[in-house]
C-alpha positions as CSV (number, residue, x, y, z in Angstrom):
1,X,8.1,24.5,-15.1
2,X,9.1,24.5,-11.3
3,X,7.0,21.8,-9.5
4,X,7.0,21.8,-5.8
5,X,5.5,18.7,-3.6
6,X,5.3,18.4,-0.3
7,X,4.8,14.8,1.1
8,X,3.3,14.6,4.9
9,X,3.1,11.0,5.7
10,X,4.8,9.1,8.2
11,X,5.5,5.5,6.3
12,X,8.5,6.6,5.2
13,X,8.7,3.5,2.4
14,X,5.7,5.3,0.9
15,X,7.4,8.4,0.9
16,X,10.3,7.0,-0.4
17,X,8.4,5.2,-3.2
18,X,6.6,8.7,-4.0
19,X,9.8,10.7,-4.3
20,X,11.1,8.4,-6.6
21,X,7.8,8.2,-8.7
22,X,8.1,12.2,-8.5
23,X,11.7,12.5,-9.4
24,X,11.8,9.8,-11.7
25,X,9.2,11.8,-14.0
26,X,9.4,15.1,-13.0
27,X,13.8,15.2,-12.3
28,X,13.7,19.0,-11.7
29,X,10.7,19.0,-8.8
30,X,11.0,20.0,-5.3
31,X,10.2,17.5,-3.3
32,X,9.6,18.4,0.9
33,X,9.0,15.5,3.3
34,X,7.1,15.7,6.3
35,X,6.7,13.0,9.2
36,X,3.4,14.2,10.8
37,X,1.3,17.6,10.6
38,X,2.9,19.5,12.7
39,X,5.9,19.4,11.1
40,X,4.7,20.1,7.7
41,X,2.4,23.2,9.5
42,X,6.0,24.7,10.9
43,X,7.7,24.7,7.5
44,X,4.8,26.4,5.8
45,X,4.6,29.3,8.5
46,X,8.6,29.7,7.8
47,X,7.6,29.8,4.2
48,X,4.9,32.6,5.1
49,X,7.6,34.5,7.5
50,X,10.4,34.0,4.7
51,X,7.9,35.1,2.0
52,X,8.7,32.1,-0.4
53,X,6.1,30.5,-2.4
54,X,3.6,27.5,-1.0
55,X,4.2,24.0,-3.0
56,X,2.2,23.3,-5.6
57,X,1.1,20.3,-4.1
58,X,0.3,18.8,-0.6
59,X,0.3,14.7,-0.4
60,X,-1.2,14.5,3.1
61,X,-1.7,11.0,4.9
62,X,-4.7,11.1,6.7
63,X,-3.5,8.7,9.4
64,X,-0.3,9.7,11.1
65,X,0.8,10.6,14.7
66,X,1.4,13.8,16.2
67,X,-0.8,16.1,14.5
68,X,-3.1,13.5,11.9
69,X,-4.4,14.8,8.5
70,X,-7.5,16.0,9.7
71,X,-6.1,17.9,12.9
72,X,-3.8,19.1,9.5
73,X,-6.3,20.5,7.2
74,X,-8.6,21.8,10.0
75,X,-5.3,24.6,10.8
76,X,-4.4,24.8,7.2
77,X,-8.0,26.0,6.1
78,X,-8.2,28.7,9.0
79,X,-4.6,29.9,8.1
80,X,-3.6,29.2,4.6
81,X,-6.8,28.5,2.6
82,X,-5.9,31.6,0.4
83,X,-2.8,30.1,-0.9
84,X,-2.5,28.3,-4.4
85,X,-2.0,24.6,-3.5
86,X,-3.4,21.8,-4.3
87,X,-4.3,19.3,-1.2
88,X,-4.7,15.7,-1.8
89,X,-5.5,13.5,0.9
90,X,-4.4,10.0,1.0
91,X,-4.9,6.7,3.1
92,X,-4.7,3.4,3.0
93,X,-8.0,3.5,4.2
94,X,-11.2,2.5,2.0
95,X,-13.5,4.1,4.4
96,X,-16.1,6.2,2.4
97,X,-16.3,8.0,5.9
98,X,-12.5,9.1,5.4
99,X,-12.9,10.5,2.1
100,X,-16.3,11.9,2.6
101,X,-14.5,13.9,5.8
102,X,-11.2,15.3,3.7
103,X,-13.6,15.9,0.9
104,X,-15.8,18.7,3.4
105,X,-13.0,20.5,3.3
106,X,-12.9,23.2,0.5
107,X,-8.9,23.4,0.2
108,X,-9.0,19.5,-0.9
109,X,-8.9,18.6,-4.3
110,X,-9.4,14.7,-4.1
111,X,-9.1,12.0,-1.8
112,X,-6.4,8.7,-3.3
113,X,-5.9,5.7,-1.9
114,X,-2.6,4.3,-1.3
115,X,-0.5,3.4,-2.6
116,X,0.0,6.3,-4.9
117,X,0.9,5.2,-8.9
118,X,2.7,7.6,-11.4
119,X,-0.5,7.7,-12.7
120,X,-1.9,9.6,-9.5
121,X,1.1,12.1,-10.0
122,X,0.4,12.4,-13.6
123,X,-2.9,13.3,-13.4
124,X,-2.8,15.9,-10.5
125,X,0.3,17.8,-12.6
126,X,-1.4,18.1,-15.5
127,X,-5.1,18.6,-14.2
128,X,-3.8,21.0,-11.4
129,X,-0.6,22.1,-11.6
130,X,0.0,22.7,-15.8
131,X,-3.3,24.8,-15.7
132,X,-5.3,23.0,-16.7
133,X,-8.8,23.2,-14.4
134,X,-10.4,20.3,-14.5
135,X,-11.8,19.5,-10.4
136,X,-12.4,15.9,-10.8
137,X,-11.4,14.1,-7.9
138,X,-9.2,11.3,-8.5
């Protein structure tokens, strides 16, 4: 199996940590990182122009500058909600208000709080990415 992860996030130790975590279990994944949403917006309309596949999953901090995750998900929904991948919001946050916000949005599968455990990974490969269908939120 191919995986294919993109991390948009701008703490780049979490990033770090999260590659690791990914590569760690998963050696032969594709891992893309992202500072802000704008960024991550502009590789996936070169993926569209260059006809390659989406990742399989987006790890999108909701708080970052430049284009946040909500300023994100509100361009990826009018342009790519038709694609196959699976959106997970993340923050450091606790606010119910954050996740109740990236949950409204239908190309979110789950909202996880930071910072993210192999245990997070594990459960969003096998649940969404293996084929298995399962649309629990984390």
């Amino acid at each position: 199996m191919s995986l294919s992860i993109m991390i948009v996030d701008n703490d780049q130790v979490n990033s770090f940590v999260l590659k690791n975590i990914i590569t760690r279990n998963y050696g032969d994944a594709d891992i893309s990182m992202f500072p802000d949403g704008s960024d991550a917006i502009e590789h996936l309309a070169k993926l569209v122009e260059m006809k390659e596949d989406f990742p399989d999953v987006i790890l999108l901090d909701i708080y970052m500058p430049i284009m946040n995750g909500f300023e994100f998900l509100e361009r990826y929904t009018k342009v790519y909600s038709h694609k196959p991948t699976n959106v997970f919001a993340m923050s450091n946050s606790l606010s119910k208000e954050d996740q109740q916000q990236a949950n409204e949005y239908s190309v979110v599968k789950g909202f996880i709080t930071k910072p993210l455990i192999y245990n997070n990974i594990q459960f969003i490969i096998e649940t969404y990415v293996e084929g298995k269908t399962s649309e629990t939120d984390i």
